[in-house]
C-alpha positions as CSV (number, residue, x, y, z in Angstrom):
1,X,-14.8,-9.7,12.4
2,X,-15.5,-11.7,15.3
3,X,-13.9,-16.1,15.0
4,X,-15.9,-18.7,15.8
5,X,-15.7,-20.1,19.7
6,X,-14.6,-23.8,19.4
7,X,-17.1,-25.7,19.0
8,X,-17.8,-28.5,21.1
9,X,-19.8,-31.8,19.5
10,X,-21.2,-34.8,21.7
11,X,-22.3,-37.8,19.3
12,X,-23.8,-40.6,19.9
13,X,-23.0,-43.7,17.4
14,X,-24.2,-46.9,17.1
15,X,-20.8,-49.0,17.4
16,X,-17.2,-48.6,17.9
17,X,-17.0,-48.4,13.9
18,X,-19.0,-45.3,13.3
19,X,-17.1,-44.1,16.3
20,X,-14.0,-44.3,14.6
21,X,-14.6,-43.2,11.0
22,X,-16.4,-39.9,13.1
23,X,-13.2,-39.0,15.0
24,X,-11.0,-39.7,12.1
25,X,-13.4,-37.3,9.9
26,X,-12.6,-34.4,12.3
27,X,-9.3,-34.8,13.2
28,X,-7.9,-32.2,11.3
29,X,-10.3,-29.5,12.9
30,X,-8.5,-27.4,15.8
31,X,-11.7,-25.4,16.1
32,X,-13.8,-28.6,17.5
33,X,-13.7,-30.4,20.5
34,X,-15.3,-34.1,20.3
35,X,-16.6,-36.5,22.6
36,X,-18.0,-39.3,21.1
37,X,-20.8,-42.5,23.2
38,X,-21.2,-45.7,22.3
39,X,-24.6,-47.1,21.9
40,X,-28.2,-47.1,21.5
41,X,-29.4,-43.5,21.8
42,X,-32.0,-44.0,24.7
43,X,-28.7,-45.1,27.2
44,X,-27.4,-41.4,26.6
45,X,-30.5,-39.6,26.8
46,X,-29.5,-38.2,30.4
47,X,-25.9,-37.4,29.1
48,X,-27.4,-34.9,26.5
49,X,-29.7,-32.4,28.3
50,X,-28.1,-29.9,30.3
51,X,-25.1,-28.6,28.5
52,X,-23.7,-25.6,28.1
53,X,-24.8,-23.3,25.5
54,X,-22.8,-24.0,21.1
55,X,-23.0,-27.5,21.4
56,X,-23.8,-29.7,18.7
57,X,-25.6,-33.0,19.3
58,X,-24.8,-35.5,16.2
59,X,-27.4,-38.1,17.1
60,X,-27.7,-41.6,14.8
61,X,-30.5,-42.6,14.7
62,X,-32.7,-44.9,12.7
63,X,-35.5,-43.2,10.8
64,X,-37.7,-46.1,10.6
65,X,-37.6,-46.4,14.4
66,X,-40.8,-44.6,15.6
67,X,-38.9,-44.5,19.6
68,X,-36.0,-43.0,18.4
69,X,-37.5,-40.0,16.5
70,X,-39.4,-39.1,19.5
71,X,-36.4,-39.1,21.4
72,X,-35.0,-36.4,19.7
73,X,-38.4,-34.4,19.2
74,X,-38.8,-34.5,23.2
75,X,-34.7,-33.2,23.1
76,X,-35.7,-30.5,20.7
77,X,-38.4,-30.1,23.0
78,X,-36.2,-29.7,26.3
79,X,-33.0,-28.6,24.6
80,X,-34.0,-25.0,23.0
81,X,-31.7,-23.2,19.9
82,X,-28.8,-23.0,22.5
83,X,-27.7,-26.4,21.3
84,X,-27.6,-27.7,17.6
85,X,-29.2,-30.6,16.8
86,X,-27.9,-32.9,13.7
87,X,-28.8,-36.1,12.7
88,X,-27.2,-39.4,10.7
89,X,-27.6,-42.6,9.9
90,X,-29.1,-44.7,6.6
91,X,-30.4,-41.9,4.2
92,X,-33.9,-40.9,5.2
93,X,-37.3,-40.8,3.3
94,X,-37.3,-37.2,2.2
95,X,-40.6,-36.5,4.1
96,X,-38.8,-38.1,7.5
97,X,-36.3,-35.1,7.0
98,X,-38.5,-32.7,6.2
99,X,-40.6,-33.7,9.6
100,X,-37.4,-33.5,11.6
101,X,-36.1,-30.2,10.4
102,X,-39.6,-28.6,11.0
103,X,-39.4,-29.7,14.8
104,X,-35.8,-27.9,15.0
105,X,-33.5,-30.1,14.0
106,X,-30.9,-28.0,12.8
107,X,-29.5,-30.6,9.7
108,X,-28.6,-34.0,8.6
109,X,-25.2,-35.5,8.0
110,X,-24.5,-38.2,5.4
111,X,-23.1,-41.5,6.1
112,X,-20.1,-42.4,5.5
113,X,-18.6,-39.4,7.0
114,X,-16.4,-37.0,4.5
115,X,-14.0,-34.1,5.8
116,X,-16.0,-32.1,3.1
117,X,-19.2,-32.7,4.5
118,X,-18.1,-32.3,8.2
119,X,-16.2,-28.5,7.5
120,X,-19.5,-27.6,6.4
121,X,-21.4,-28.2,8.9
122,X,-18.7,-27.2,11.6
123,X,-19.0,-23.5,9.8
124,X,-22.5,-23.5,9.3
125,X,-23.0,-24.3,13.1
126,X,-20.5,-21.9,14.3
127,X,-22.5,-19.3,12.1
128,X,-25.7,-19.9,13.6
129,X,-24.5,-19.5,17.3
130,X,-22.6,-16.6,16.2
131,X,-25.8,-15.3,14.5
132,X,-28.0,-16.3,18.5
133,X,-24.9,-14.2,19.9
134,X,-26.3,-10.7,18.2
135,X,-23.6,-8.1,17.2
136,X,-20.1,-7.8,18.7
137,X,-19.7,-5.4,21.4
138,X,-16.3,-3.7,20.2
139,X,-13.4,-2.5,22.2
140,X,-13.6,0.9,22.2
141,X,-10.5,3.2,23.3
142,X,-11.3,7.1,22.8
143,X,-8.7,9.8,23.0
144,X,-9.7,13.3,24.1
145,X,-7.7,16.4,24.5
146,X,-8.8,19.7,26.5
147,X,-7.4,21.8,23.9
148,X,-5.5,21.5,19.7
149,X,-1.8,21.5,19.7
150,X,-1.8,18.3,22.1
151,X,-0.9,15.7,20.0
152,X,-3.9,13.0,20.2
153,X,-4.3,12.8,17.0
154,X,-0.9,11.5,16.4
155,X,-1.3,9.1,19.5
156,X,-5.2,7.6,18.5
157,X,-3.2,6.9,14.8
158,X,-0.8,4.8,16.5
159,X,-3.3,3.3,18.9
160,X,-5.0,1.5,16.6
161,X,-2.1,0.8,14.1
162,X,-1.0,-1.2,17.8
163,X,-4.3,-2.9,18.6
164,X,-4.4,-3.8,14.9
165,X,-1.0,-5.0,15.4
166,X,-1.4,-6.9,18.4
167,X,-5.0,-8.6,17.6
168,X,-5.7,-12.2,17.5
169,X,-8.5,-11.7,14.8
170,X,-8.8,-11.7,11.2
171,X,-7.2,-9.2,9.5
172,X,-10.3,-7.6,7.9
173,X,-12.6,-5.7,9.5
174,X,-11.1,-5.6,13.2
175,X,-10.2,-2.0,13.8
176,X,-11.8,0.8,13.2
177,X,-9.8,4.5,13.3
178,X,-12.5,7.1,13.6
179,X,-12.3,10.9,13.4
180,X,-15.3,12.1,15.2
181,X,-13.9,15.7,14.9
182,X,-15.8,16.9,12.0
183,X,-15.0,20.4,12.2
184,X,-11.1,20.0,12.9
185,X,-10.4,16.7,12.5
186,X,-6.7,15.7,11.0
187,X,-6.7,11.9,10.8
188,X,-7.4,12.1,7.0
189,X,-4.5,14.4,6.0
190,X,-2.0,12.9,8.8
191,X,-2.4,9.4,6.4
192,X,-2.8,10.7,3.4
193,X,-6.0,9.8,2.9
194,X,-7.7,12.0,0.4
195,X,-10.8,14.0,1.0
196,X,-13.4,13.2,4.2
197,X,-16.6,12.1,4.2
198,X,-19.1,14.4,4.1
199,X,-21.5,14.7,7.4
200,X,-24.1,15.4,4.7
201,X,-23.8,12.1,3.2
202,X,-24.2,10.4,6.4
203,X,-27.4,12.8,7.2
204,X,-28.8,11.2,4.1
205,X,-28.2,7.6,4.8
206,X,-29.4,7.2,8.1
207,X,-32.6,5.2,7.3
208,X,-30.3,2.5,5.8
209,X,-27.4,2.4,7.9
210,X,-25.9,-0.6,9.2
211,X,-22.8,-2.4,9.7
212,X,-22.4,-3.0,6.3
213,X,-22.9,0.4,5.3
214,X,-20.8,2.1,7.7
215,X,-17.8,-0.5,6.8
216,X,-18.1,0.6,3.0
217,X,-17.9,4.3,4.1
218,X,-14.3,3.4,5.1
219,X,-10.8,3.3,3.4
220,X,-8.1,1.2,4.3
221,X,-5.2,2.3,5.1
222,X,-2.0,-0.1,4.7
223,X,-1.4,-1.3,8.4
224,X,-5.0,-3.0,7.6
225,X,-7.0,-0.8,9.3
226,X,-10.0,0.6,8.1
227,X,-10.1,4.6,8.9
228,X,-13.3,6.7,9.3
229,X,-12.8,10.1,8.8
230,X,-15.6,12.7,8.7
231,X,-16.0,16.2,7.8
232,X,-19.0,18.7,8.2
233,X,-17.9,20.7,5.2
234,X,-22.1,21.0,4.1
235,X,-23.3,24.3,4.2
236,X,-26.1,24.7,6.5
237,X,-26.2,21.7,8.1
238,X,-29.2,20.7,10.6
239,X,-26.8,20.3,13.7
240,X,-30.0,18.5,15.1
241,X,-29.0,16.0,12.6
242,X,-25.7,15.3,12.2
243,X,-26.0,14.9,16.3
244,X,-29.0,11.8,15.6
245,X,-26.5,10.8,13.0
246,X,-23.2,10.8,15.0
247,X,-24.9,9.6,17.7
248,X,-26.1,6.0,15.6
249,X,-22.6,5.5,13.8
250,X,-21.2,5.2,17.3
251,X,-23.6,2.1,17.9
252,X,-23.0,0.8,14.4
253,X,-19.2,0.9,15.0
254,X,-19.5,-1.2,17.7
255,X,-21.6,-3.8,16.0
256,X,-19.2,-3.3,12.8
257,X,-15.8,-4.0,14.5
258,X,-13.7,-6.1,17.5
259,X,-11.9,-2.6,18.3
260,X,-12.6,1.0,17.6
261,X,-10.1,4.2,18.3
262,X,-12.4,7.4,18.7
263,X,-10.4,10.5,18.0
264,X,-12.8,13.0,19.5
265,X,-12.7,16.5,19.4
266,X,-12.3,18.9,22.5
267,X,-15.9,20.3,22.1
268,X,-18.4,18.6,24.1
269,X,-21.3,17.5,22.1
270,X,-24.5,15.0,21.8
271,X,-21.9,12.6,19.9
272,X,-19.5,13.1,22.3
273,X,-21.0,12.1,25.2
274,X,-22.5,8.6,23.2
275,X,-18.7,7.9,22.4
276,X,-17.7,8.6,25.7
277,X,-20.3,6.2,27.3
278,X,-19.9,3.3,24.9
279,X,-15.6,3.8,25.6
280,X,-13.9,1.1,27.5
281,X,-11.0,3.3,27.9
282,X,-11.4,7.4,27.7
283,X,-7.5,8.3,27.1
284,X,-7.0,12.4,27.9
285,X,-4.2,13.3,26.4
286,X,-2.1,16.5,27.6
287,X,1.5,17.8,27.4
288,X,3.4,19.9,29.7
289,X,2.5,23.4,29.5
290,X,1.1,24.7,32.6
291,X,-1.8,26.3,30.8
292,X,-2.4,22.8,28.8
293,X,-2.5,21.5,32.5
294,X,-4.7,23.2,33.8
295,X,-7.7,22.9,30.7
296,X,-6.9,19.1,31.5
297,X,-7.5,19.5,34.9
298,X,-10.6,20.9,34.2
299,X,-11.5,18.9,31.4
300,X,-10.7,15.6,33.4
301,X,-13.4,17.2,36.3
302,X,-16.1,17.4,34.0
303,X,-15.0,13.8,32.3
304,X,-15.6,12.3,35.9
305,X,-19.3,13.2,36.3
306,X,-20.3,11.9,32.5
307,X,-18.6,8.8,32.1
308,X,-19.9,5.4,33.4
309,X,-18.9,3.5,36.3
310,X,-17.4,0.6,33.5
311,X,-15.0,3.4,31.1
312,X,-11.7,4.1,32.7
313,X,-9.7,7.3,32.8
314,X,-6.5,7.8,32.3
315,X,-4.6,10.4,31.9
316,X,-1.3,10.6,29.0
317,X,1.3,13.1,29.5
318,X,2.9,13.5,25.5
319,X,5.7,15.3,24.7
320,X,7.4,14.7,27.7
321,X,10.8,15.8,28.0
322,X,13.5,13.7,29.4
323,X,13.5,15.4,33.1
324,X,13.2,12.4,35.9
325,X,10.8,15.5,37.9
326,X,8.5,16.2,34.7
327,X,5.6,14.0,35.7
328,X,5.7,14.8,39.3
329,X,5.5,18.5,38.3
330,X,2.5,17.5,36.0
331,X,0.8,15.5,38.8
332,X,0.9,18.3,41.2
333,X,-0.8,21.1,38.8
334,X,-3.0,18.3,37.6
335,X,-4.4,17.4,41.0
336,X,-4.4,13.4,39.7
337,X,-2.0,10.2,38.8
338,X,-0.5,10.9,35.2
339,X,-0.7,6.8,33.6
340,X,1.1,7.2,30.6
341,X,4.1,8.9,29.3
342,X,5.1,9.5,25.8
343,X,8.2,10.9,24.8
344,X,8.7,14.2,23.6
345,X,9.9,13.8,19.4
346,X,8.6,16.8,17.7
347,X,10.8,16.3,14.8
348,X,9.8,13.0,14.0
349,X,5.8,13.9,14.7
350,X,5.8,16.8,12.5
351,X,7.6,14.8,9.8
352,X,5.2,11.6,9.8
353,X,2.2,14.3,9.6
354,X,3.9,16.2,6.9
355,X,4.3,13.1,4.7
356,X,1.1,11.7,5.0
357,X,2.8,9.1,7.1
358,X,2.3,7.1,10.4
359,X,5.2,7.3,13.2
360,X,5.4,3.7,13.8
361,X,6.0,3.6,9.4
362,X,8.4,6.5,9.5
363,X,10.7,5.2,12.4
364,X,9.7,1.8,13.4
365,X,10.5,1.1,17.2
366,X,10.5,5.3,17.8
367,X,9.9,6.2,21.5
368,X,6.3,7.0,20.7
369,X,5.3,4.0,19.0
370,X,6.8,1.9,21.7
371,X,4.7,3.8,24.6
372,X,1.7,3.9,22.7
373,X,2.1,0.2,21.6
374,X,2.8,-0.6,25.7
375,X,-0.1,1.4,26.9
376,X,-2.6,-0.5,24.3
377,X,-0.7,-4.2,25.2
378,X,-1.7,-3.4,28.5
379,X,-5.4,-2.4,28.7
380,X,-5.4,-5.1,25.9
381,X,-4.6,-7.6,28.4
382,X,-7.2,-6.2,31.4
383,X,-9.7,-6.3,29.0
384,X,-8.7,-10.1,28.4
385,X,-8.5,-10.7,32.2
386,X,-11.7,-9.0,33.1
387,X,-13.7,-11.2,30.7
388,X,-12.1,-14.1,31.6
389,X,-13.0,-13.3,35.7
């Protein structure tokens, strides 16, 4: 799930006392930034308007002052719910509180300060601007393939054991593996997973689903991340249907995770195309066979005219022998750039798969873990630098 931003608090204390006892109260919070003015409340007035969006204003004021209340009714006023608004001072009547809070004050702090009191107001203020903030718009890498047999299955199971890997988040709930190949899909049986999820059953929650619901449909595998794998195995599904449904687990992913890995399935459908367009990277994986080539060639064509100016394509040569000339012979039936190469270790493949295993488990450090996990670092750290710019 998605941390909290640091949180930045401006206060405004009475004397240099207060001051004190404030910033020794939230010393030992990394996750807050604190500047701290001295003296009456009306001198900061101008200082307090004006700031950037997940602030918290900790304003003392004195309850019984009539002037100093509506100062910071006229800040509610100005300010709006980008910036939190919390009081302290003497304990106030209860119906002073209750007058404040209703004008969109957003709580009340206890004097003298405790740590205990402070963490809980640092988490319940980093909850409500992550609340403003809406759902998470995940990562989303997708890995395609023109035809079976070229090992993207293999390379999307690594892909997110490396995001997971790599990831700066909590361990929970940050990446999601999903088989969106309901009528061939092998994520399940290459991690030992047990029996799919039935299309059916999805069909038949739609009216309810949610983040929540679609996170509970998962099972976690032991590199921590959770795996969504789906089968159509109903007879006489409505494909009008499972399309609708498909179609909304894509959003929910996105709202449910920080990264998800697609593994799609080489026939184009309604599903397909809303994974596609909500991909940050589109990964079409080939090997080289001339006839594998050329479906990717062709594949890669029709790729260009669906997805959106923001998803990049790139192109991953696997199973590529060691032969200095192999990409260049690759790139010329291809007609385009090959990005990525992954070494060619049918052995090792076709054992992980055969024991329910993934690669990077099997043979830690394996040629094809360490190219999937550099190709992931990579668009890991554009996606970092494009957000930043």
């Amino acid at each position: 799930m998605r941390q909290p931003e640091t949180l930045n608090v401006r206060a405004v204390v009475g004397d240099l006392e207060i001051a004190e006892q404030l910033r020794l109260a939230m010393a030992s919070l990394q996750s807050v930034n604190l500047e701290v003015l001295v003296g009456p409340l009306e001198q900061h007035v101008s200082k307090l308007i004006g700031l950037p969006s997940n602030h918290v204003l900790l304003l003392e004021v004195n309850f019984s002052n009539y002037w100093e209340l509506n100062i910071v009714h006229n800040l509610v006023a100005q300010i709006g719910d980008d910036t939190a608004i919390v009081l302290t001072g003497k304990r106030p009547h209860l119906g002073d509180m209750r007058r404040m809070l209703r004008i969109g004050v957003f709580d009340y702090l206890p004097q003298p300060f405790l740590r205990r009191d402070i963490r809980n107001l640092v988490r319940q203020a980093q909850r409500h601007f992550l609340e403003r903030a809406g759902p998470p718009a995940a990562r989303v890498f997708s890995f395609v393939k023109a035809s079976g047999g070229a090992g993207a299955t293999t390379l999307a199971i690594e892909a997110a054991i490396a995001v997971h890997a790599t990831s700066n988040f909590a361990p929970d709930n940050c990446v999601c593996l999903a088989d969106l190949d309901v009528y061939h899909g092998n994520i399940s049986t290459y991690l030992d997973l047990g029996e799919d999820l039935d299309v059916g059953a999805l069909i038949g929650s739609l009216g309810r689903l949610d983040a929540a619901l679609v996170r509970s449909m998962t099972t976690q595998h032991a590199d921590g991340l959770d795996v969504l794998a789906l089968s159509a195995s109903s007879f006489g599904l409505d494909e009008a249907a499972m399309a609708r449904a498909l179609t909304r687990l894509v959003g929910e992913l996105r709202g449910a995770y920080e990264h998800v890995v697609f593994d799609l399935p080489s026939l184009y459908s309604e599903w397909v195309a809303e994974a596609l367009s909500q991909s940050d990277v589109v990964y079409v994986v080939t090997q080289p066979s001339r006839p594998a080539l050329l479906r990717t060639r062709s594949l890669v064509a029709t790729l260009s005219q669906v997805i959106g100016p923001g998803t990049r394509l790139q192109l991953v040569l696997n199973r590529a022998r060691a032969k200095a000339s192999l990409r260049r012979e690759a790139e010329k039936v291809l007609g385009e750039s090959v990005d990525y190469v992954v070494p060619s270790d049918w052995s090792l493949a076709r054992e992980a798969s055969d024991r329910g295993l993934p690669v990077s488990q099997l043979r830690p450090n394996s040629g094809i873990q360490s190219a999937v996990r550099d190709m992931m670092e990579q668009n890991l750290r554009s996606a970092v630098t494009t957000s930043a710019s």
